[in-house]
C-alpha positions, 0 to 999 in steps of 0.5 A: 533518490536517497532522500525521497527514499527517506522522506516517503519513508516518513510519510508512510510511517505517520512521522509526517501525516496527511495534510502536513507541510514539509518545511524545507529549512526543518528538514534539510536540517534533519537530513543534513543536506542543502535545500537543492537535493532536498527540493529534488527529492520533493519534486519526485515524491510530487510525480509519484503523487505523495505530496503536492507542490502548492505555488508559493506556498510549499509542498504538502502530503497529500490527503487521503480522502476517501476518493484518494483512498479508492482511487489508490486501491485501483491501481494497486489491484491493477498492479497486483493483480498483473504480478500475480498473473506473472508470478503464476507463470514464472514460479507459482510454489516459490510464490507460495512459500515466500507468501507463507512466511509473511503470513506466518508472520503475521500469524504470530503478531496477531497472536500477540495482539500486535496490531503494528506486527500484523501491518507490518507483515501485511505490507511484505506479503504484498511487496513480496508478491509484487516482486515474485513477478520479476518486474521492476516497473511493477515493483517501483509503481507499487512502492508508492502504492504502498506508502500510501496504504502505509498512510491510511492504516497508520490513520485508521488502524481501529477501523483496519485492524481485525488481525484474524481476517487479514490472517486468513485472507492472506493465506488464501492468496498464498495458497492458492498459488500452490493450486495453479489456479490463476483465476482463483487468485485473481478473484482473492486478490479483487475480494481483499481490495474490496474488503480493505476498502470496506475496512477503510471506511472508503467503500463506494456508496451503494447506489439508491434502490431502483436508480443508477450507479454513479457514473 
């Protein structure tokens, strides 16, 4: 756990990027363990999707294509979405104030032109809110969820900036769990997901005038 923990962790910061072999001999090196517990910890990091085991070859972080990059934002949505629902019915104005801070938070980054504070701050909201729903398979489906968003603004911060957009969205979603509205919040949080994906440059391609969507 320990060591996933501490690879994931480097995935997600950018020290490993996207596409990049995990070497085993380099890295039990850094971690100081043995290649065993250091296999293990990859093979888990293989379920959750981060990395991919390629057969005599090795294991490698995923890349985050657009299609990934959609796909992850699904299930994040999915999983948010459903905590929200929760937070709602356990304690909709702890919810809030919880969420201030780290809009507060990210308030002040983006202040100081601290495009890594307001990320940071961003990332606890949503942990925060995941965790407002008391839920721990929510929580341990949406720690990989956002290694992999951790990724992709790592990879496109220029294009995922844009601090005082991401200010305002969050404290809409904080806010609207003092109204008691739970629909309210479920359509904020459907809008910030798309809206991220437009940022990302991963939003679906509109379908041709007159035609169909893809299926």
């Amino acid at each position: 756990m320990m060591i996933a923990s501490r690879i994931r962790e480097a995935i997600a910061s950018g020290v490993i990027p996207p596409g990049a072999q995990i070497g085993e001999a380099e890295f039990a090196r850094q971690l100081a363990v043995s290649r065993g517990p250091l296999r293990e910890g990859l093979q888990r990091l293989a379920q959750e999707g981060l990395v991919v085991a390629v057969r005599n070859r090795g294991h490698f972080v995923i890349e985050m294509t657009p299609e990934n990059v959609r796909d992850m934002y699904v299930a994040r949505a999915a999983v948010e979405r459903a905590a929200a629902a929760r937070a709602h019915e356990l304690n909709p104005e702890g919810t809030a104030a919880l969420l201030m801070e780290s809009v507060a938070a990210m308030r002040a980054a983006a202040d100081e032109h601290d495009e890594a504070g307001v990320s940071a701050a961003d990332v606890t909201f949503h942990q925060q809110l995941v965790s407002c729903a008391e839920s721990p398979r929510l929580s341990r489906m949406h720690e990989t969820l956002m290694a992999e968003t951790r990724m992709c603004i790592h990879a496109l911060t220029p294009t995922y900036a844009v601090g005082s957009l991401r200010v305002a969205e969050h404290r809409q979603i904080a806010k609207s769990f003092t109204k008691g509205d739970p629909a309210l919040t479920d359509q904020l949080l459907a809008h910030h997901m798309d809206d991220a994906l437009v940022r990302l440059g991963a939003a679906p391609e509109p379908a041709p005038e007159g035609g169909d969507a893809a299926s």
